[in-house]
C-alpha positions in Angstrom: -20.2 21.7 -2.0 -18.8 25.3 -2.2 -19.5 28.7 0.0 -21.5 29.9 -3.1 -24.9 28.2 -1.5 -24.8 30.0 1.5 -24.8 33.2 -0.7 -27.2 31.8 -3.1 -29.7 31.3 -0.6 -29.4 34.7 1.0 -30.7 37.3 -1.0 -27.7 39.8 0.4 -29.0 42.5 -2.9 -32.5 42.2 -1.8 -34.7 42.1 1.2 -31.9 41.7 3.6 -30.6 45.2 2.6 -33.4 47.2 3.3 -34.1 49.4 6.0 -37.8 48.7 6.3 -38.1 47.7 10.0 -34.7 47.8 10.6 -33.5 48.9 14.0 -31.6 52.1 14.5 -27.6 51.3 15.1 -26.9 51.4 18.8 -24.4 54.5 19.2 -21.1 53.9 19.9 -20.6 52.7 24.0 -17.8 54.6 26.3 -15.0 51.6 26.5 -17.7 49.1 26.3 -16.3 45.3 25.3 -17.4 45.0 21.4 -18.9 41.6 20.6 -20.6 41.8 17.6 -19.0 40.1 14.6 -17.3 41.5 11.5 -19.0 39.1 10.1 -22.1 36.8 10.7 -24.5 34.5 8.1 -25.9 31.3 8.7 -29.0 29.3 6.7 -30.1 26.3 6.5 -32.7 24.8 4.0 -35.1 21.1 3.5 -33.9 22.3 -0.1 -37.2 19.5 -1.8 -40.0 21.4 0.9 -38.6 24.7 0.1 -38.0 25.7 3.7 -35.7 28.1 4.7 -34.5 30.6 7.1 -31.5 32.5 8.0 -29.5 35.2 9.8 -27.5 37.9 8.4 -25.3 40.7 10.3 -25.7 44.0 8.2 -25.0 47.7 9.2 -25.2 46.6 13.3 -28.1 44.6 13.4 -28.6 41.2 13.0 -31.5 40.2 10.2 -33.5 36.7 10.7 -35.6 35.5 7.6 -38.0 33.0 9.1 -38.7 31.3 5.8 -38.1 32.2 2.2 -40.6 34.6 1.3 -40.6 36.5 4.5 -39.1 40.2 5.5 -36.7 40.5 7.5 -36.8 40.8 11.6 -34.3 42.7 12.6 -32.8 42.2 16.3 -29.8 43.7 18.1 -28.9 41.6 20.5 -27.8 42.8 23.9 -23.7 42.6 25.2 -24.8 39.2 27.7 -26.1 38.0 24.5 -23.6 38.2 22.5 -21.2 37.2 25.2 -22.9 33.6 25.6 -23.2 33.4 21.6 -19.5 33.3 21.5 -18.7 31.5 24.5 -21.0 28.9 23.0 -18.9 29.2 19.4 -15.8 28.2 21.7 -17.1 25.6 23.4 -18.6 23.4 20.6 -15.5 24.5 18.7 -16.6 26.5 15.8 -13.6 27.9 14.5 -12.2 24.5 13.9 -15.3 23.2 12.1 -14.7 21.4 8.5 -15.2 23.2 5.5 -17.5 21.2 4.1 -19.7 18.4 5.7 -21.5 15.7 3.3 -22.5 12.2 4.0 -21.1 9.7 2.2 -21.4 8.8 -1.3 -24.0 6.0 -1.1 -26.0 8.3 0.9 -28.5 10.5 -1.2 -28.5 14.6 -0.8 -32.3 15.6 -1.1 -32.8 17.0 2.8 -30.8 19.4 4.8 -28.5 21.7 3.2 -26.7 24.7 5.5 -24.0 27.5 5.7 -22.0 29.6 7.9 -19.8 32.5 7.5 -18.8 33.8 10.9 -15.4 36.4 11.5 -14.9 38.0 14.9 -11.8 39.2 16.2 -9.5 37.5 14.2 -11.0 34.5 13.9 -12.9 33.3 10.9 -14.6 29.6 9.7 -16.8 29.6 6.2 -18.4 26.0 6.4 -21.0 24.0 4.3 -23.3 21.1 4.9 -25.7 19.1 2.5 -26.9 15.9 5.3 -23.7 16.2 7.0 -23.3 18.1 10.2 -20.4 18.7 12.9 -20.4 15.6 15.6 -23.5 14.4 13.9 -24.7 12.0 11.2 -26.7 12.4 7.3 -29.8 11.4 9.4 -29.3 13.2 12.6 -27.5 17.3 13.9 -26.4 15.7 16.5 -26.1 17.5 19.9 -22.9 20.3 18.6 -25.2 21.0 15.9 -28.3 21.8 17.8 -26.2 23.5 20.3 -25.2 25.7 17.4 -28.7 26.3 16.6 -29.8 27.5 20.5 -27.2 29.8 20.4 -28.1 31.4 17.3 -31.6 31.4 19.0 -30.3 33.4 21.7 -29.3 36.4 18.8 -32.7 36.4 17.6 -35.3 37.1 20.8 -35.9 33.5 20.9 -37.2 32.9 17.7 -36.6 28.9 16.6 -34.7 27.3 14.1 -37.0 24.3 14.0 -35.3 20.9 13.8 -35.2 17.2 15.1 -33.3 14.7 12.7 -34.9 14.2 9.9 -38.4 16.0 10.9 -37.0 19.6 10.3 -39.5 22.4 10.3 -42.2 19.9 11.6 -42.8 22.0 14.6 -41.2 19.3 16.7 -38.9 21.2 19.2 -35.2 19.9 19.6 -34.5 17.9 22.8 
């Protein structure tokens, strides 16, 4: 599986682009510590339900597509926010995650399909997933995968990215 899904799936010449509800950039701060990334998109799709949704850092402000044919929320999250994002990245080791995570070859590909594309201050990962996931299995995250998918929470006011196993977007809340 190549890097080419992850763009695929976000529509970086569209929607994401647009300034329609987009949050002013925050001005510069006086010696404030800069956390936001050089670099920041993640989505994950049940590729045969058409479900979908994704985060994108453009322009200083971090867009969240909910679901395929949504706009754009746009958030920008707060210093402590970003802090615990990227302490969180450290801790379940990020930056050392596989490029590309599928399940083996008897296994079929028809559920959960995902990208990331993260840079920040020197360090960069670009990672894929179709039913494979970092400490986890074809028919289960894991708990470094779901840990992943709080944190990205935290960027965007809360907001879920639904998923337990094999139910995703069910509505089911993750342990």
């Amino acid at each position: 599986m190549a890097i080419d899904w992850l763009y695929s799936c976000w529509p970086l010449d569209g929607r994401c682009l647009t300034s329609r509800g987009k949050p002013a950039p925050r001005p510069p701060g006086g010696g404030e510590e800069q956390c936001e990334p050089e670099v920041l998109r993640f989505a994950i799709a049940v590729e045969v339900a058409h479900k979908y949704q994704a985060v994108c850092w453009v322009d200083g402000a971090l867009g969240y597509l909910p679901h395929w044919l949504a706009d754009p929320q746009w958030f920008t999250p707060t210093l402590d926010q970003w802090r615990a994002f990227w302490q969180e990245v450290d801790q379940l080791g990020v930056w050392e995650w596989k490029p590309s995570y599928d399940p083996s070859p008897d296994v079929v590909i028809d559920g959960i399909s995902w990208g990331l594309e993260m840079e920040y201050r020197g360090s960069r990962v670009v990672t894929v997933g179709s039913d494979g996931y970092p400490g986890g299995r074809w028919d289960d995250m894991g708990p470094v995968f779901y840990r992943f998918l709080a944190a990205v929470d935290g960027l965007i006011g809360g907001r879920r990215f639904r998923g337990k196993g094999r139910r995703f977007w069910t509505g089911e809340t993750r342990d």
